[in-house]
N, C-alpha and C positions, 0 to 999 in steps of 0.2 A: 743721745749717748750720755749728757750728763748728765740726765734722771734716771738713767737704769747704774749708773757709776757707783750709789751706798747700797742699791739691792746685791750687786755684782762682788760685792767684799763679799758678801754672806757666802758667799762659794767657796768652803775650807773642803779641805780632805776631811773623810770619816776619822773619826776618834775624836778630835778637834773640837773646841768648845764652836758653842754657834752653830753645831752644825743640825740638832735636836729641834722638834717644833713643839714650840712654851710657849708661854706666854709672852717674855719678851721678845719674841720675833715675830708679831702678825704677819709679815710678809715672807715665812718661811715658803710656802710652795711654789709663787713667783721665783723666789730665788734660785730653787732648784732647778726650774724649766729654763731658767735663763742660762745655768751652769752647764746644762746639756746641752743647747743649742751650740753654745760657745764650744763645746767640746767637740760637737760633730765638724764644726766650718774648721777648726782649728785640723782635726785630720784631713779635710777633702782637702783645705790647702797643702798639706806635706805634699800630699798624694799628686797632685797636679804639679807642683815643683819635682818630686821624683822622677812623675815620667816625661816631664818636658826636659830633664837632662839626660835621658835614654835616648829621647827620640832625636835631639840636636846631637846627639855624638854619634846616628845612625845615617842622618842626612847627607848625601855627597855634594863638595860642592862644585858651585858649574863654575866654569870656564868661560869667562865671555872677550878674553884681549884676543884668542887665538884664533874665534868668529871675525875681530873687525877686521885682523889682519889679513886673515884670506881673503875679509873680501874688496880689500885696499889691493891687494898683489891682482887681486882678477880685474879690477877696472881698472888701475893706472894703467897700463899700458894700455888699454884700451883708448882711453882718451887723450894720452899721450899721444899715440900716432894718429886719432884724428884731427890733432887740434894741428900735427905736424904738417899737415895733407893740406889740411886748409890755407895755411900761413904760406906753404908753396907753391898752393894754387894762385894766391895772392900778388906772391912774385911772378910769375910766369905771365899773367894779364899785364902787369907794369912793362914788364918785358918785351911784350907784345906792342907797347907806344912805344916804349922808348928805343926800340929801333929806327924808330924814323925820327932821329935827331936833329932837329932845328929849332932850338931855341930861341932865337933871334924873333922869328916867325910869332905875330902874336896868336895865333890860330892855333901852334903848336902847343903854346902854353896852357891857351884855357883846355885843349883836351886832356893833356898831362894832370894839369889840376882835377879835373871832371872824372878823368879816371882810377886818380888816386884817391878820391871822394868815393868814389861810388864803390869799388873794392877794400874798402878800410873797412866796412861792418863784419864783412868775411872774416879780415885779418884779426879784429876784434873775436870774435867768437873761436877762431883757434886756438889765441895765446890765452883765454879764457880755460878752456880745454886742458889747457897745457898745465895752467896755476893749480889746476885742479887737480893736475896727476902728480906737480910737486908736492902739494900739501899732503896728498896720499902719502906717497912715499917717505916725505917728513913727516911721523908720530909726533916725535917729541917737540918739535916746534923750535928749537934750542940751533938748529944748523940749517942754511939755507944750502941744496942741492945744486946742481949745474944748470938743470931745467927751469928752477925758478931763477937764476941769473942769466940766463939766455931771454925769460922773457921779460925782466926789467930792462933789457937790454934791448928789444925789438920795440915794446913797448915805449921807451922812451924814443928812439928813433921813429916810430908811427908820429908822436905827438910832434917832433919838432920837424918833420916833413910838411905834417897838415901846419901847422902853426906857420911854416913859411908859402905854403901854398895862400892862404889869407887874402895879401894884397892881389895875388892874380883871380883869386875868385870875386873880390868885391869890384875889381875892373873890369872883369867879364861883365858884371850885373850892369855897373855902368853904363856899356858899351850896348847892351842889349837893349837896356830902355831908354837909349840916343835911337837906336836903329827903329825901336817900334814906335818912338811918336814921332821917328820919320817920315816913316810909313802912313800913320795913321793921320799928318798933318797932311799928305799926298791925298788917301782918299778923302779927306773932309775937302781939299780944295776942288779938286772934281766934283765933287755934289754941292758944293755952292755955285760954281761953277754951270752946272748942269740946270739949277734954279733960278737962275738969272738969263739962262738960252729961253726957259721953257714960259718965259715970261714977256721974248719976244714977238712978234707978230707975223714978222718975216719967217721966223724959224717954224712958225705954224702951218704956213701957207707955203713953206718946203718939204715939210711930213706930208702934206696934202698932196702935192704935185708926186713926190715919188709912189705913195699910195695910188693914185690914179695911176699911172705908168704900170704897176705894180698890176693892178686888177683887181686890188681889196677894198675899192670905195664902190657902194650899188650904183648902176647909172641913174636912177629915180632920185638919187638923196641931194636935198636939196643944201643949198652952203653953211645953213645953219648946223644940222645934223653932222657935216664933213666936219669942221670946227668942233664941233663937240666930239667926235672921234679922235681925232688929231689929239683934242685935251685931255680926253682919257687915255690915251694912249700913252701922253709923255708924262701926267700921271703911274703910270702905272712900271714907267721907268724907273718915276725919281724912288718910289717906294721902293723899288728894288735896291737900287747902288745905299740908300737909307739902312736898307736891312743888313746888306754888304758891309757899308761901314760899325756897324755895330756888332758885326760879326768877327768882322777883324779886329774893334777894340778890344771884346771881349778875349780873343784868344791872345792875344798881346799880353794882358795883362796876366791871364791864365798861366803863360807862360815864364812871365816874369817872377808871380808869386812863387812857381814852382822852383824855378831857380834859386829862388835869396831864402827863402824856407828850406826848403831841403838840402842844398848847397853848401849855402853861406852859412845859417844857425845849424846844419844838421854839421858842420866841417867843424865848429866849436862844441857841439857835443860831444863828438866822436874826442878832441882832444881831451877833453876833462875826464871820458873814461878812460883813455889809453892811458891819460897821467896818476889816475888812480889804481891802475893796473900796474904801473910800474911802482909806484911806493909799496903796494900792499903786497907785491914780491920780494920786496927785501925786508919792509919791519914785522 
């Protein structure tokens, strides 16, 4: 552009000196192509600015608040009453233990706990429901609704329920894995137990005798073979109670994991959502 900027002078109106080709202007015809072109862009531009304010003063516009709101008015109450449903189904299962009131009892309590655990994800997922029909119903953001005060309010009551269930669920765990390496120190003592008979000689040659009695020794077999029967035989005991007990450590443990995992760390997650559930219904 600002090498064609001294030919671009030479663009006067006719009558106008300069505007004749002489000698002093060798780049007389240049300059005229150039005065043209400029003179056509300069109309296509009017031309495209006139009719783009024809065509924006023709255009209708849309409406898009009166779309969200319809469709805020069709699903709040939608998930208002099911988050309602759930939250009562909630109660009604609590309801369900807590008529058989004995606290005292510690049996009672870890079930009260257990069941308040295990129905919290429900109650979770309704007052979720619920936040979700306030926020609907609150546009503007500026005023909190009744709904969303009712569920800062449930939700904080969920979290300081679980929060005090705590100490009865971590004494349950306790109590549990007292009971299973009771158990599990019972059957280890019977299989040692059982290893120490089978290493007897007497107790060999008492398999024998009731085997005879019994009719399961050949009469041909001579004493060595009986003994070696007899040895495989209480072999094939000890492997058993062996596989028994590893049977039952395994589900022992199986059992415990599932409790202090799901239980125990799933009763503090459940709190940290309820507790964010209730702050994020009021700010």
């Amino acid at each position: 552009m600002a090498s064609l900027q001294p030919t671009l002078q030479g663009c006067l109106p006719q009558g106008q000196p300069g505007t004749s080709r002489n000698g002093s202007d060798p780049n007389w015809v240049e300059t005229q192509v150039a005065c043209l072109g400029l003179e056509i862009f300069n109309q296509q531009w009017s031309l495209s600015q006139q009719l783009q304010t024809t065509l924006v003063g023709k255009v209708p516009k849309v409406r898009l608040a009166p779309v969200a709101l319809a469709s805020s008015d069709r699903f709040s109450p939608i998930l208002r009453w099911i988050g309602i449903t759930l939250v009562v189904l909630t109660l009604l299962q609590m309801l369900a233990v807590l008529a058989l009131w004995d606290w005292q009892a510690e049996p009672f309590r870890q079930l009260v706990a257990e069941r308040l655990i295990k129905e919290s994800p429900m109650a979770l997922v309704g007052l979720l429901f619920m936040y979700l029909a306030g926020r609907l119903d609150d546009q503007n953001g500026w005023r909190r609704s009744p709904l969303l005060w009712t569920v800062c309010i449930l939700s904080g009551l969920m979290a300081v329920l679980l929060t005090a269930s705590l100490p009865i669920v971590f004494g349950g765990d306790r109590l549990m894995q007292e009971e299973t390496d009771q158990q599990l120190a019972a059957k280890k003592g019977q299989l040692e137990m059982a290893r120490e008979q089978s290493k007897n000689p007497e107790v060999l040659k008492q398999l024998l005798r009731q085997a005879e009695a019994a009719g399961q020794v050949p009469p041909g077999a001579t004493e060595a073979q009986k003994i070696q029967s007899a040895r495989a035989f209480v072999d094939r005991q000890l492997q058993q109670m062996e596989n028994q007990f590893k049977q039952a450590q395994q589900t022992g443990q199986l059992a415990i994991n599932q409790r202090r995992y799901g239980s125990s760390f799933g009763s503090i997650a459940l709190i940290v959502a309820f507790t964010l559930l209730c702050l994020g219904s009021v700010l």
